[in-house]
C-alpha positions in Angstrom: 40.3 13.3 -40.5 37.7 13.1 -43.2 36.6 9.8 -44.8 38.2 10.2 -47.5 41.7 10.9 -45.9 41.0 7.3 -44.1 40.4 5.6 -47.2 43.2 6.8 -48.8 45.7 5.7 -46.0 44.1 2.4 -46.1 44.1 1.8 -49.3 47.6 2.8 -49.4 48.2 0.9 -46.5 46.6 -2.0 -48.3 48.4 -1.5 -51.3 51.9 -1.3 -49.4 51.6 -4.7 -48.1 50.2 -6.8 -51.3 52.9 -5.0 -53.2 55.8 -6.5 -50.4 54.1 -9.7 -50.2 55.6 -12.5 -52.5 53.5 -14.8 -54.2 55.2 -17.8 -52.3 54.1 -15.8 -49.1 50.3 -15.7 -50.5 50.3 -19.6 -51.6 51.8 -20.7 -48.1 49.5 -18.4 -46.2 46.3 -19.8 -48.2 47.8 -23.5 -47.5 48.3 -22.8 -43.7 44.8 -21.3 -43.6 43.2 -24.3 -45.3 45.0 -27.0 -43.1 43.9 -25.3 -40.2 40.5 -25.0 -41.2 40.3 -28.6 -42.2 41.6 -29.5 -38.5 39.2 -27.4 -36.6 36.4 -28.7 -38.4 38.0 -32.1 -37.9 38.4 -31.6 -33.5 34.6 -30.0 -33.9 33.5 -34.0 -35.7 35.5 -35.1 -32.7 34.9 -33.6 -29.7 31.2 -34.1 -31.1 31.6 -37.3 -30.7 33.3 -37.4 -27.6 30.8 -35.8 -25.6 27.7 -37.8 -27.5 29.3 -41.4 -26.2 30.0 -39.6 -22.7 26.1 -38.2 -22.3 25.2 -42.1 -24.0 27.4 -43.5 -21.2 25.7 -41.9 -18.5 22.1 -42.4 -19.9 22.8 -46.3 -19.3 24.3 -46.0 -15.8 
């Protein structure tokens, strides 16, 4: 298959599912994505922190 047959059946492809998607779909999909961004980052601050008290711990012992 040339590149151009490719692009065209992803693009297509591409196009098939925005057109299916409903905007409620989109705004609940962009809301999930955010809240789980915001609690990795969140577990990252905290298992941060975790582990700098544990190695602090053991630097006293």
């Amino acid at each position: 298959m040339q590149v151009h047959g490719k692009a065209g059946t992803a693009g297509g492809t591409i196009l098939t599912v925005l057109v299916n998607l409903q905007s409620a779909d989109i705004i609940k999909t962009c809301i999930l994505a955010a809240v789980g961004a915001l609690v990795s980052f969140c577990m990252s601050l905290a298992m941060k922190w975790v582990v700098k008290k544990i190695r602090k711990k053991d630097r006293s012992s």
